[in-house]
matplotlib code that plots the C-alpha trace (Angstrom):
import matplotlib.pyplot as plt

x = [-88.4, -86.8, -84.8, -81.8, -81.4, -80.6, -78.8, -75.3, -74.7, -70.7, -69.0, -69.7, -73.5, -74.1, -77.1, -76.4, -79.9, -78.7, -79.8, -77.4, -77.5, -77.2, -74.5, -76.9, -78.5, -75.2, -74.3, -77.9, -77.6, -74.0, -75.4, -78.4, -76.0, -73.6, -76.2, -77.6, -74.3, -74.1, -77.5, -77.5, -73.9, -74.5, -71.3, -71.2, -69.5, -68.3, -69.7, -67.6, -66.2, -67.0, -70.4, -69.1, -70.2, -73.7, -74.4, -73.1, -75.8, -78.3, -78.1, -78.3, -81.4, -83.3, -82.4, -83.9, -87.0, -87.4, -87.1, -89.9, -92.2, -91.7, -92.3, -95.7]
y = [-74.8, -71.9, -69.5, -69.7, -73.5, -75.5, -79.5, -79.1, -80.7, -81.8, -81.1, -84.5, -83.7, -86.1, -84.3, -84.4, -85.7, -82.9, -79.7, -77.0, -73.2, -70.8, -68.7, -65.9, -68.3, -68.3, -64.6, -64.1, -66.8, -65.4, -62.1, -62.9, -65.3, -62.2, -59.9, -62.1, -61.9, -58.7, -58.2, -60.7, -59.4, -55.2, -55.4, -54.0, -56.9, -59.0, -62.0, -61.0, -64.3, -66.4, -68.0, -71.3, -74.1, -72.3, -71.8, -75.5, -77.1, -74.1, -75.7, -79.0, -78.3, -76.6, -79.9, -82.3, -79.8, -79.8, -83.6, -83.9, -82.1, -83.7, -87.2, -85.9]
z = [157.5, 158.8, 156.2, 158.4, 158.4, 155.3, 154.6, 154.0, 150.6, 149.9, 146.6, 145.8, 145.7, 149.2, 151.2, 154.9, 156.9, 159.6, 159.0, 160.0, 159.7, 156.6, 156.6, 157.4, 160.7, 161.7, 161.8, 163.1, 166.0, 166.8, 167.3, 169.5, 171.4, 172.3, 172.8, 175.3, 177.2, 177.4, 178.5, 181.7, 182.0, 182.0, 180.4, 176.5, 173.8, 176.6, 174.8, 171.6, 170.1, 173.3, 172.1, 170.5, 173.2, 173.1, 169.8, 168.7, 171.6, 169.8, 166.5, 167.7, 169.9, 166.8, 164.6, 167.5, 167.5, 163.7, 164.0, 166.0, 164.5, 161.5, 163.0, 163.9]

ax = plt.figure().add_subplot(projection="3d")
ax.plot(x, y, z, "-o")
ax.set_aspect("equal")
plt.show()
C-alpha cells in the first residue's frame, strides 16, 4: 500500500474498510491536482483551491484500484 493512503480509524478505535489519504497524500494530491491546472491552462495558480470535485473522484478511483488488486 501506498505511504500516502491509510484506514481512517474513529476515536472509538472503529477501522473504516475505505482507505482514504494521509494527511500528507492529501497535500501531495492537492498540489499535483493544481499544478495540472495550471499547466493545461498556461495560467500560473489558477487552480488554487478549485480542485475539490477532482481530487474527491481521485481518491475514490485509487480505492476501487487498490480493491482490485487485492481481489486478485
Amino acid at each position: 500500500m501506498s505511504e500516502y493512503l491509510e484506514y481512517y480509524v474513529s476515536e472509538e478505535g472503529e477501522v473504516d474498510d475505505k482507505l482514504t489519504l494521509s494527511s500528507e497524500g492529501f497535500a501531495c494530491l492537492t498540489e499535483d491536482l493544481e499544478d495540472l491546472i495550471d499547466k493545461y491552462t498556461g495560467i500560473e495558480n489558477v487552480g488554487f483551491m478549485r480542485c475539490a470535485m477532482i481530487r474527491v473522484d481521485v481518491m475514490d478511483l485509487i480505492d476501487e484500484i487498490l480493491k482490485e488488486q487485492e481481489k486478485s
